[in-house]
C-alpha positions as CSV (number, residue, x, y, z in Angstrom):
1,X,-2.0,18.0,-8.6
2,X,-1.3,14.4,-7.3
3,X,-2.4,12.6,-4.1
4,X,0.5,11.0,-2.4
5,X,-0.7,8.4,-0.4
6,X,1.2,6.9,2.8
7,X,0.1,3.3,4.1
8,X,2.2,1.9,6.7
9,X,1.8,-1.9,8.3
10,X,3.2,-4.1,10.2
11,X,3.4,-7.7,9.1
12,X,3.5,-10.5,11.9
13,X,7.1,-11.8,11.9
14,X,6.3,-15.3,10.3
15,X,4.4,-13.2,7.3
16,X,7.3,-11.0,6.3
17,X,8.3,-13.6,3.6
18,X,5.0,-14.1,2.5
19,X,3.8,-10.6,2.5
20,X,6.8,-10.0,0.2
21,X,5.8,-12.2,-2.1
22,X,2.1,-11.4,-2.3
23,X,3.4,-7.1,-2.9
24,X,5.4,-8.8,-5.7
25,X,2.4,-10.6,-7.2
26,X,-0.4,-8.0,-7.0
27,X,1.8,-4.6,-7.7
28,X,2.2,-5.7,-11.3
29,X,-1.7,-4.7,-11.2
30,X,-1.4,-1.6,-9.0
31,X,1.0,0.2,-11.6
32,X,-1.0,-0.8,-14.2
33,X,-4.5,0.8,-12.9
34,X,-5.7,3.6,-14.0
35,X,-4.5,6.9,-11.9
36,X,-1.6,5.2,-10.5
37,X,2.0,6.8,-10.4
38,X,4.6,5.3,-8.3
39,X,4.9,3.2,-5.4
40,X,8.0,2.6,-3.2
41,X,8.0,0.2,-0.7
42,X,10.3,1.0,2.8
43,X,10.8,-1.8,5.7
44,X,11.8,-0.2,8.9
45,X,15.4,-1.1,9.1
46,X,14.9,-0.9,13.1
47,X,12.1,-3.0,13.2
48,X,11.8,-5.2,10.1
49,X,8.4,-6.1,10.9
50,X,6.8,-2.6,9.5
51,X,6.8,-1.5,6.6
52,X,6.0,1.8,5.1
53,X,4.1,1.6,1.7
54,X,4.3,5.6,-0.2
55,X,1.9,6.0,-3.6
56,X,1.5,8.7,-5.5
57,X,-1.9,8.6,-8.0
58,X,-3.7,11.3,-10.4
59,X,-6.6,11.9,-7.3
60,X,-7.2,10.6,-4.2
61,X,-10.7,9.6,-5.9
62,X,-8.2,7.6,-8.1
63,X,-6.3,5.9,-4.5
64,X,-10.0,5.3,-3.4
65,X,-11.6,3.7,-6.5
66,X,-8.3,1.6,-7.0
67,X,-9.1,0.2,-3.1
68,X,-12.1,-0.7,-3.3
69,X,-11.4,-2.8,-6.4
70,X,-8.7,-4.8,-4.2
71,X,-11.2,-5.3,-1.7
72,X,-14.0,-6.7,-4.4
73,X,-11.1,-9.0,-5.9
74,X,-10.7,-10.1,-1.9
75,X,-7.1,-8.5,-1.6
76,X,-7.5,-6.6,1.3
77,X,-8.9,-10.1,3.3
78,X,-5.6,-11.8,2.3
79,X,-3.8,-9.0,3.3
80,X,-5.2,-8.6,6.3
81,X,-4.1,-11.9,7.2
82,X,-0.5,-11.2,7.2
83,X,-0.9,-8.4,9.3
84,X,-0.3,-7.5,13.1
85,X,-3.0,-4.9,13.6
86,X,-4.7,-2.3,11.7
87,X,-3.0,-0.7,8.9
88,X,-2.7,3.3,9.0
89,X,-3.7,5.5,5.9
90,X,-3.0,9.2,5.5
91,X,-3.6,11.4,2.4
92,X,-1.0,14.5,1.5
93,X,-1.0,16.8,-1.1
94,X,2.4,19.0,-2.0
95,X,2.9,21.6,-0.1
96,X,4.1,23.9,-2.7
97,X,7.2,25.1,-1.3
């Protein structure tokens, strides 16, 4: 069973650009790691500064190793920097209904 994986963020209004740009450069690595599934992107249509990243990979174990090689590669620090507070991560499995 899969590990669907909800990160939401919000990006400081001058970094919305930027932040686009840097998800365009990096995701070509992300869906070409081991584990990984899918990945949508959502920006809040009511507040353009948040954005609403959903993932789906093999195991969470999968999510978890995946992370932690962005943060040796320094991903997360540039990241980070674009950002307006702490992002929020939540882990769901299906429900089976």
């Amino acid at each position: 069973m899969t590990c669907q994986v909800i990160l939401e963020i919000k990006v400081k209004p001058e970094s919305v650009d930027a932040t686009r740009a840097w998800f365009r450069s990096v995701l070509p690595d992300t869906r070409a790691y081991d584990g990984f599934v899918t990945l949508h992107i959502a920006q809040n249509v009511d507040a353009p500064t948040e954005l609403m990243i959903v993932e789906q990979w093999d195991t969470r174990a999968a999510y978890e190793k995946y992370l932690a090689w962005r943060g040796e590669r320094g991903d997360m620090v540039a990241l980070a920097g674009m950002l307006d507070g702490e992002p929020k991560i939540r882990f769901f499995n299906y429900f089976g209904v």
